[in-house]
N, C-alpha and C positions, 0 to 999 in steps of 0.2 A: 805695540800700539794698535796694530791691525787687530788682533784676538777682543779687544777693549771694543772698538767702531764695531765689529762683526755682532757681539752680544746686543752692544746700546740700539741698534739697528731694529731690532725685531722688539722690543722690548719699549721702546718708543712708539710704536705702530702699534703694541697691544695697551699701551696708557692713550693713547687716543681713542682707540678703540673701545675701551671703558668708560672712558669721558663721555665719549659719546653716549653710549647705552647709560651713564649716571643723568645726563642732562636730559635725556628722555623722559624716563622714568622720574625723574621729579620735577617736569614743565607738568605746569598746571595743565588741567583738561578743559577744552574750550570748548567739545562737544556738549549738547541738549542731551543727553541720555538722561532718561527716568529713573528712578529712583527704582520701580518692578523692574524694569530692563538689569540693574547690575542687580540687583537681589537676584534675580531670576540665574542672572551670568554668574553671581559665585555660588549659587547651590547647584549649579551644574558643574561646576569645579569641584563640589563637596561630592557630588555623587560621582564624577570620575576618580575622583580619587581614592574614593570604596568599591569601587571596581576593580581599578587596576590592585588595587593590596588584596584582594578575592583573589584576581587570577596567578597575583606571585604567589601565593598562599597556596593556591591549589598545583601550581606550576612546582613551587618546589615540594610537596608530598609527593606528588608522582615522580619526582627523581628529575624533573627536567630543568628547574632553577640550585644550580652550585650555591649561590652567594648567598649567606643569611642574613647578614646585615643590610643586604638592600629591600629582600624580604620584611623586616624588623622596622627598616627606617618607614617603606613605602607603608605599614599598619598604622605608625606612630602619627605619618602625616596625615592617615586619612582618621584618623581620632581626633586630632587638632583641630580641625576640619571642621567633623563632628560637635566639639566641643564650643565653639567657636560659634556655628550656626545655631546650637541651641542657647546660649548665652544672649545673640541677638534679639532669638524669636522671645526669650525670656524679658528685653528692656521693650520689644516694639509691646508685647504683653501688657507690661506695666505701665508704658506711657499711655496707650489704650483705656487702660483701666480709671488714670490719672486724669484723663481729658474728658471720660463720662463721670465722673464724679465732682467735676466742677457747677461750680453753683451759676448759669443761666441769669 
């Protein structure tokens, strides 16, 4: 019975501790931030993260990065990224477009 308390123990503490970080992460945001301000803050997220896949990229041709798949993944993320921000620039585009073609 002790072997059973010894696991539930830590394992209790880490669903709390998820709780936590889920309840976070999905309370609404009460702050004023701008609309520039997060654009601003996730295309710097977009370009860190074509960064850092540059440096594993170059990190593992010169022999100093082992692991490919982290190599691999940190490309794929920073494509998604990529893909992602041009997708938006392409609807705020066409919303643009849509709002000067209206009839005054």
């Amino acid at each position: 019975m002790t072997q059973i308390t010894t696991i539930t123990g830590p394992m209790s503490s880490l669903r709390a501790q998820l709780r936590a970080q889920a309840d976070a992460a999905l309370a609404p945001d009460t702050s004023n931030t701008l609309f520039a301000d997060r654009l601003g803050g996730a295309l710097k997220g977009v370009a860190d993260a074509q960064n850092n896949a540059a440096n594993l990229t170059k990190a593992y041709e010169l022999g100093n990065e082992n692991d490919i798949s982290k190599v691999m993944i940190s490309q794929q993320v920073s494509s998604l990224g990529f893909q992602l921000t041009l997708n938006v620039r392409n609807k705020m585009l066409s919303a643009y477009k849509d709002i000067m073609n209206m009839p005054v």
